[in-house]
C-alpha positions in Angstrom: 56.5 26.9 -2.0 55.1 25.5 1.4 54.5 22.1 2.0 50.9 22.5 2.6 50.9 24.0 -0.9 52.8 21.0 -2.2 50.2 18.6 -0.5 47.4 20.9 -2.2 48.8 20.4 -5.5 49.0 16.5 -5.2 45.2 16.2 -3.8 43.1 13.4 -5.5 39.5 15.2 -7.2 37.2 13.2 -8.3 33.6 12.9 -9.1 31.2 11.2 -6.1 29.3 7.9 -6.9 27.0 6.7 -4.6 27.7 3.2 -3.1 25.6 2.2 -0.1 25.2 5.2 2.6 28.5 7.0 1.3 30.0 7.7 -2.1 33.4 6.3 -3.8 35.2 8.1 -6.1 34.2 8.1 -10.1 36.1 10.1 -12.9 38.5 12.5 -11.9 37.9 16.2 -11.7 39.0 17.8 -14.6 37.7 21.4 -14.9 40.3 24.3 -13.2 37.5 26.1 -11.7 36.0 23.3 -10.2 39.4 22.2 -9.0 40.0 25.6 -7.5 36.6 25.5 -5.8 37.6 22.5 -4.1 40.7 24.0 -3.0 39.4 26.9 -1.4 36.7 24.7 0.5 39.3 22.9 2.2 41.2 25.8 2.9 37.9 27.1 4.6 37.4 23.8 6.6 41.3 24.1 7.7 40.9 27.2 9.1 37.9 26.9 10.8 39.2 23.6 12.7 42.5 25.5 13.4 39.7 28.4 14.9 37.7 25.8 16.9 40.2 23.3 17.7 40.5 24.4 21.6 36.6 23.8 22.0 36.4 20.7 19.9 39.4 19.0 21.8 38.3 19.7 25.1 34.6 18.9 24.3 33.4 22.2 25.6 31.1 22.7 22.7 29.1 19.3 24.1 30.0 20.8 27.8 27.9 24.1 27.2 24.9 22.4 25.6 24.7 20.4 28.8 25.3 22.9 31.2 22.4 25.0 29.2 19.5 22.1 29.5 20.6 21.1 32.9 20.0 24.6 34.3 17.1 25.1 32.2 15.7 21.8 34.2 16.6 23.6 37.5 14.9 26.7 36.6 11.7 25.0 35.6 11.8 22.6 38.4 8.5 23.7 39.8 6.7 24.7 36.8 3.4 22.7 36.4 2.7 23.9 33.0 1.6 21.2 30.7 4.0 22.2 28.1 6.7 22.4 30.3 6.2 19.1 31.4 6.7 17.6 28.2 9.4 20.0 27.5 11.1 18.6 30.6 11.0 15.1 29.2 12.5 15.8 25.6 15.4 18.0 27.8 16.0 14.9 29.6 16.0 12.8 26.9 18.6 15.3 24.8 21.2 15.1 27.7 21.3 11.7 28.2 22.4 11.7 24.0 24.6 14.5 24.6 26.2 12.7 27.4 26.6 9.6 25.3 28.3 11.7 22.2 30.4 13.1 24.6 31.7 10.1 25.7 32.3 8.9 22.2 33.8 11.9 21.3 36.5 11.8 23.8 37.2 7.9 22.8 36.7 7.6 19.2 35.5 10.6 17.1 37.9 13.1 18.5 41.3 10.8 17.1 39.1 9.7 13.9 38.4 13.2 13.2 42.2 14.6 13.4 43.0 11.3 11.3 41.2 12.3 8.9 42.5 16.1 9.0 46.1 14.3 8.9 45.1 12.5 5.7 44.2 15.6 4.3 47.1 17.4 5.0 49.5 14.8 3.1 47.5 14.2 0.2 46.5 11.0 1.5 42.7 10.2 0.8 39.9 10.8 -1.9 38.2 14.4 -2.1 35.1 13.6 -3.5 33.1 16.0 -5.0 29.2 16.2 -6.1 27.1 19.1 -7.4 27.6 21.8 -9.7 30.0 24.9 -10.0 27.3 27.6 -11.6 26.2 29.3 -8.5 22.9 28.1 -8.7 23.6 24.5 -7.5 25.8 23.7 -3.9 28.8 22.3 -4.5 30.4 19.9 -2.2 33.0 18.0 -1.1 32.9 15.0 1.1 36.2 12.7 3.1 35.4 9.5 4.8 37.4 8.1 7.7 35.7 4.9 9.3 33.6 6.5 11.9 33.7 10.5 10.5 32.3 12.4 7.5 33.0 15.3 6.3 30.9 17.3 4.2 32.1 21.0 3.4 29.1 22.6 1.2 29.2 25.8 -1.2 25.9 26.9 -0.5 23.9 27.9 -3.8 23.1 31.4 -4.9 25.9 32.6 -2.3 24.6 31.9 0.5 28.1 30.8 2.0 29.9 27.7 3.3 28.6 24.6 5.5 30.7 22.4 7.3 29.2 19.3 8.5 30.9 16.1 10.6 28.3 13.2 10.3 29.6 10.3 13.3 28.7 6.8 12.6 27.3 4.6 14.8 25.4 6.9 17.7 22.1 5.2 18.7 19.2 7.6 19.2 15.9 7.1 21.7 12.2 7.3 21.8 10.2 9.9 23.7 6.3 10.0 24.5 5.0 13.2 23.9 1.6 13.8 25.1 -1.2 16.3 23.8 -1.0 19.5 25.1 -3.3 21.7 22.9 -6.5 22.8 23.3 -7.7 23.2 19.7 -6.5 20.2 17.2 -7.5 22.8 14.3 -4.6 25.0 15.4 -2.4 22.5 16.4 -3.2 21.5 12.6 -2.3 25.1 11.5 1.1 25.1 13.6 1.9 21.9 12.0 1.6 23.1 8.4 3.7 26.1 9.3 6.6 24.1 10.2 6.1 21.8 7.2 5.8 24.3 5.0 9.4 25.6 6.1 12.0 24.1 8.2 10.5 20.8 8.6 11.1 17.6 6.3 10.2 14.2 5.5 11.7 10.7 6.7 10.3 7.5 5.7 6.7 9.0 5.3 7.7 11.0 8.5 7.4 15.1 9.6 11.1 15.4 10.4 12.6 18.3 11.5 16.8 18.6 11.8 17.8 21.5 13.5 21.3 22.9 15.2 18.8 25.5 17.4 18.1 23.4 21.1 15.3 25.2 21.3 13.5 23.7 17.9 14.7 20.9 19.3 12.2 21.1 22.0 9.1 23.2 20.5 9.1 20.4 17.5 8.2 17.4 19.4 5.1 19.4 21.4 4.1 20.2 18.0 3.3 16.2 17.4 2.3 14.3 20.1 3.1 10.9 20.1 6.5 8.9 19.7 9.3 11.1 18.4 12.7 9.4 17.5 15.5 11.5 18.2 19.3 11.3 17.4 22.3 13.4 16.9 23.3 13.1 13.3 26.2 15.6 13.4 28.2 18.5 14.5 28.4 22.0 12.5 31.6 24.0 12.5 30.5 27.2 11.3 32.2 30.4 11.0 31.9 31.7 15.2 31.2 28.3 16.6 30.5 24.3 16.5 27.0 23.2 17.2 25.1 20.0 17.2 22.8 18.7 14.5 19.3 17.0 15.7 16.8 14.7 13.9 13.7 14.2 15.1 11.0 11.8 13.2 6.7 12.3 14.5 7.0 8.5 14.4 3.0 8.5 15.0 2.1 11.1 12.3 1.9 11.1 8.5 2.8 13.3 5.9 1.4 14.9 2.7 2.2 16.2 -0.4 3.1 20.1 0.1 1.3 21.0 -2.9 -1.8 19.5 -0.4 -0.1 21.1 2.5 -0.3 24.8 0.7 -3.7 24.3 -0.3 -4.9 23.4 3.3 -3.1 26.5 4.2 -4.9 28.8 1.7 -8.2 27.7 3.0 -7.8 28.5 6.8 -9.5 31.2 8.3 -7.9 34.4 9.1 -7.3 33.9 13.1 -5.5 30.0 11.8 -3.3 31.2 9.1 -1.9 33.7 11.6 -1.4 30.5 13.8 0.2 28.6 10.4 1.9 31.8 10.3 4.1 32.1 13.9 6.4 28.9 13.2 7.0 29.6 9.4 8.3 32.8 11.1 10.1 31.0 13.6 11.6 28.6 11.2 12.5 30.9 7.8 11.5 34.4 9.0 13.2 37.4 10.4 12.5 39.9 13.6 13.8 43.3 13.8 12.4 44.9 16.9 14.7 48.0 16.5 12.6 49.1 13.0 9.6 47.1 13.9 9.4 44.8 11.5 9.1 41.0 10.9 9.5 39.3 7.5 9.4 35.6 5.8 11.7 34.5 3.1 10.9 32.1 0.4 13.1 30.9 -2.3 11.9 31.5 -5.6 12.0 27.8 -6.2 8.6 27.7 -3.2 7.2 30.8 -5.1 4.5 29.5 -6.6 3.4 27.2 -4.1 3.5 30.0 -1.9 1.8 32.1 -3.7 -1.9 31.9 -2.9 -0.8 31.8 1.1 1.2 35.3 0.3 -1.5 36.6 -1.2 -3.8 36.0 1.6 -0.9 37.3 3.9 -0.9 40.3 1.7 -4.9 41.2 1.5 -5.8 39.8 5.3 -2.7 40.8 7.6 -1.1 43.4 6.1 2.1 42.7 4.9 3.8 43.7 1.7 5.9 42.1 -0.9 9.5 42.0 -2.3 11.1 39.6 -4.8 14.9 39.9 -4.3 17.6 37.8 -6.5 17.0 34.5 -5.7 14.3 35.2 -2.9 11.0 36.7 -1.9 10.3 38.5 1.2 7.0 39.6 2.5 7.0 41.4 5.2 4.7 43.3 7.9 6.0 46.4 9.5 5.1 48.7 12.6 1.7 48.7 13.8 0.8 45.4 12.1 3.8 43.8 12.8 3.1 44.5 16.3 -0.8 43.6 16.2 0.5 40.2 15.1 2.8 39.3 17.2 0.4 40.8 20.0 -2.1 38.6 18.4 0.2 35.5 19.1 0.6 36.0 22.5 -3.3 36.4 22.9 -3.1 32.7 22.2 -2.5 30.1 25.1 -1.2 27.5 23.1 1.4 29.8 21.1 2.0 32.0 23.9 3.6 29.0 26.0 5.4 27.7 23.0 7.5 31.4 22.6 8.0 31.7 26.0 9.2 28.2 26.1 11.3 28.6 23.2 12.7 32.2 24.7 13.2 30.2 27.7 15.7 28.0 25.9 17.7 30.8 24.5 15.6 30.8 21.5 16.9 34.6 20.0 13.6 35.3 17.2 11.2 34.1 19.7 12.6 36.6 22.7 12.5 39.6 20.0 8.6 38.3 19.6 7.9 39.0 22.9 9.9 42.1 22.8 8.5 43.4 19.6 4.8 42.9 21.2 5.8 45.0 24.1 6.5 48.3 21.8 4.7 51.3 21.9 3.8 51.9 18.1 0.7 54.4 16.6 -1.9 52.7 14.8 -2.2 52.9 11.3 -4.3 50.4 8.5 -2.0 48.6 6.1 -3.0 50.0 2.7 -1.6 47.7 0.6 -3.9 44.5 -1.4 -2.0 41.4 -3.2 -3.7 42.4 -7.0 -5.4 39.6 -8.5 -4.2 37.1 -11.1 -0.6 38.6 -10.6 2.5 38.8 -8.4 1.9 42.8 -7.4 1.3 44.7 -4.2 0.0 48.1 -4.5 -1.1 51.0 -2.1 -4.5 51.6 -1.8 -5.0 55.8 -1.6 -8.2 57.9 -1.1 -8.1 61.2 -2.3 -9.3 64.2 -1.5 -12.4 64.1 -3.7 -13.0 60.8 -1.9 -12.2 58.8 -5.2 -9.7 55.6 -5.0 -6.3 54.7 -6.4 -4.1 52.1 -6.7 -0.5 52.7 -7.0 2.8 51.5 -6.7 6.5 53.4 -7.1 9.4 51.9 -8.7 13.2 53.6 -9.3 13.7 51.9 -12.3 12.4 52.2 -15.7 13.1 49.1 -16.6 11.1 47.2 -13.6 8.3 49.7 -14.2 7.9 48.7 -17.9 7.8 45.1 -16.7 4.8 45.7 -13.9 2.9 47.3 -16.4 3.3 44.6 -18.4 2.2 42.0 -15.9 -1.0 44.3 -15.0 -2.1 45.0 -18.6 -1.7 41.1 -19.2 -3.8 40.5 -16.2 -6.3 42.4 -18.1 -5.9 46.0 -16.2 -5.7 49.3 -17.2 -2.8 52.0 -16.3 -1.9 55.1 -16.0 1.7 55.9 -15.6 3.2 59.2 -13.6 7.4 60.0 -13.8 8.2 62.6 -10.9 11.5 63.4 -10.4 12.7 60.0 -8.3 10.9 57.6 -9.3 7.8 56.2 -11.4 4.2 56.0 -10.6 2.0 53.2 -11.4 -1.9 54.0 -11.4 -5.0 52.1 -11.3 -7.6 54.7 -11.6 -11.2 54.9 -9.5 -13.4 54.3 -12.7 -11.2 51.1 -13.5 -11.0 49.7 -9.7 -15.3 50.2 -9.9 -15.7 48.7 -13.1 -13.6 45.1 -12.4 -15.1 43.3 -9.5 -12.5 41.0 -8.6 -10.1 44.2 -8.3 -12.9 45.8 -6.6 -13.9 43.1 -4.0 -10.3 43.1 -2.1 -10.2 47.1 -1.9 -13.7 47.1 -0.9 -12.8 44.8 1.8 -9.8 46.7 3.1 -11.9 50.1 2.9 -14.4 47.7 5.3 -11.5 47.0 7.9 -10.2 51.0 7.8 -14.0 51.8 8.3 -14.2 49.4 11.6 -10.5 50.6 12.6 -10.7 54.1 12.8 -11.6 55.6 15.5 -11.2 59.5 14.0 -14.9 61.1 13.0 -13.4 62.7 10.1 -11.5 59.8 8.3 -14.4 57.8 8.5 -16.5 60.2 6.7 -13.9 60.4 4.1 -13.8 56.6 3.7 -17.5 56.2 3.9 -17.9 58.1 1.1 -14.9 56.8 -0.8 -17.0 53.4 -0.5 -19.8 54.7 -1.9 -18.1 56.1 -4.9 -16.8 53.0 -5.4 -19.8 51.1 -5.6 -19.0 48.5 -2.6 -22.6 47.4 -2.1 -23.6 47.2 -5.7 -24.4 43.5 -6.8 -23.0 43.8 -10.4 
């Protein structure tokens, strides 16, 4: 057996309990498969020191950061954009920190840190542990030297492992941010779409902490005013270190989210795009070479999400997934495209992407690529139905009457939106082909529910002003007169 086996085997477990800012240990860890757990996080945090080591030693992880802002400075010497301006004085303000970890670093943190690795390695300081081992709940471990923590997280529902250094005793600064939008409305809507995603709360705060330099920058536009900034840590992830930012709107308040949401849900169509561009930026996903761009929510945000997805759903086309232990809605070719396109119409986001792509920002570059494909035209047909969790397809036939439908492979999740619709108070009609299952809303039951009927009207009404093709029209003219659009009952 090796000696770092050995040292493994002797490790004190125990159970965190908070004492001031850090935790001592409690009752020792008892259960195998927690114990094992552990083990294999520290194995994980070995290695990936062992990986980094030449970069963290040599501080060329702080080195690079620099290097990037400084040019960026040099580039944008000359620009007299208002945005850039301020940019120019957060950059500043994030190299002068940099430069002061750095220095640290090289004196202190640096030899704290491998102290702390050494203590490790002979069995010679507390793990501490907090959280839970059911794969719904992170576990974690955390070590303490005097001026280094170590946190080394098992991210819920599998979503891998974190590794977090948190250094004591690095002072932060103040910078003025002035106003630079046009419309406090959509500077309003921009706000709530960071808060509704990436962004948190500190002492009554927005807060936003962030490894991206680029958030980093487009944050603090986002609320003029005084934002405190600081560097609370440095990530060692699986390809490369990185360093952790907090920023605090010193200036602005917050709100409740459940208040937040329902501000959302009332903006007009042009704003909850707007709301709509940084909760992208923040928790969404681009793929320029299938056209597509999505936003994830954890089923724990569902319902507050809700009434924004369906809007997102009905208004701007996009459709709607729930995955394990997430939900995705997403918008694809032509729409996907008309959005971002849409984006880029607007001054005030338009300088904030390019900003942001400026600053090696990688979703915010594949906006401005994805706006730049060629695509065809063609109407979302999908609607959010009301009063449950279901997107279906809106088709006209070719006796001009209306559907509803929706395909599912499995029998099982076909049952259960059935179920859902019928206890919504809908009737179905249910087709098996030879792949999959067919879920119907017919014409006569579409026409005779308004509130089903109001939201395919309205879609029929945007096809209508879309289409530009003589025939189509007809066919959808005709499809709205069948369905009764313009009767009052």
């Amino acid at each position: 057996m090796s000696s770092a086996q050995v040292n493994v085997e002797k490790l004190r477990i125990c159970w965190g309990v908070r004492r001031g800012r850090r935790l001592v240990c409690g009752e020792p860890v008892t259960d195998e498969t927690v114990i094992k757990e552990v083990k294999e996080l520290i194995s994980e945090l070995k290695e990936r020191v062992e990986r980094h080591k030449s970069k963290l030693e040599n501080v060329a992880f702080i080195d690079e950061l620099i290097d990037l802002l400084e040019r960026w400075l040099g580039e944008h010497k000359g620009d007299r954009g208002r945005k850039v301006r301020e940019a120019r004085k957060v950059v500043r303000k994030m190299i002068g920190l940099l430069k002061e970890l750095r220095k640290k670093w090289v004196e202190i943190y640096w030899r704290q840190f491998m102290e702390l690795m050494d203590l490790l390695e002979k069995s010679a300081i507390d793990i501490i542990v907090t959280g839970e081992n059911n794969g719904n709940k992170s576990l974690m471990i955390h070590l303490y030297n005097k001026g280094v923590a170590i946190e080394v997280n098992k991210v819920a529902k599998g979503r891998g492992i974190t590794i977090n250094l948190t250094l004591s005793e690095l002072e932060g600064d103040d910078v003025m941010v002035a106003n630079t939008f046009s419309d406090e409305e959509a500077l309003k809507a921009i706000q709530h779409g960071w808060e509704m995603t990436d962004g948190s709360v500190e002492h009554g705060h927005p807060s936003m902490v962030t490894s991206q330099p680029w958030q980093a920058v487009l944050w603090p536009l986002c609320y003029p005013g005084r934002i405190h900034m600081y560097i609370s840590g440095i990530n060692i992830n699986g390809d490369a270190a990185s360093i952790t930012w907090r920023l605090i709107a010193n200036d602005h308040e917050t709100k409740p989210k459940e208040e937040v949401a329902e501000e959302v849900r009332k903006l007009s169509t042009e704003r909850l795009s707007m709301f709509l561009a940084p909760a992208v930026w923040g928790d969404g996903y681009i793929n320029v070479g299938e056209r597509y761009l999505k936003l994830v929510v954890g089923l724990a945000k569902y319902e507050l999400w809700l009434g924004i997805i369906e809007r997102l759903v009905n208004e701007l086309g996009f459709t709607i997934k729930v995955r394990d232990y997430k939900v995705e809605v997403k918008v694809n070719w032509s729409k996907a495209v008309k959005l971002v396109r849409d984006w880029l119409a607007i001054p005030d986001i338009r300088e904030l992407i390019e900003l942001g792509a400026s600053l090696g920002g990688e979703k915010l570059r594949r906006i401005i690529e994805l706006a730049n494909m060629e695509v065809k035209e063609s109407g979302n047909k999908s609607i959010m139905i009301p009063g449950t969790n279901i997107s279906m397809t809106i088709i006209v036939r070719g006796d001009c009457k209306v559907e509803l439908r929706a395909r599912r492979k499995d029998e099982i999740e076909t049952l259960r939106l059935v179920e859902e619709l019928k206890k919504a108070g809908y009737e179905t009609s249910l087709r098996v082909a030879r792949r999959y299952y067919e879920v119907a809303i017919l014409h006569s039951k579409i026409r005779d529910k308004p509130e089903l009927r109001e939201p395919v009207c309205r879609k029929l009404g945007e096809w209508l002003n879309e289409t530009s093709n003589e025939r189509r029209k007809k066919k959808i003219a005709k499809a709205v007169q069948k369905l009764k659009c313009f009767d009052n009952a």
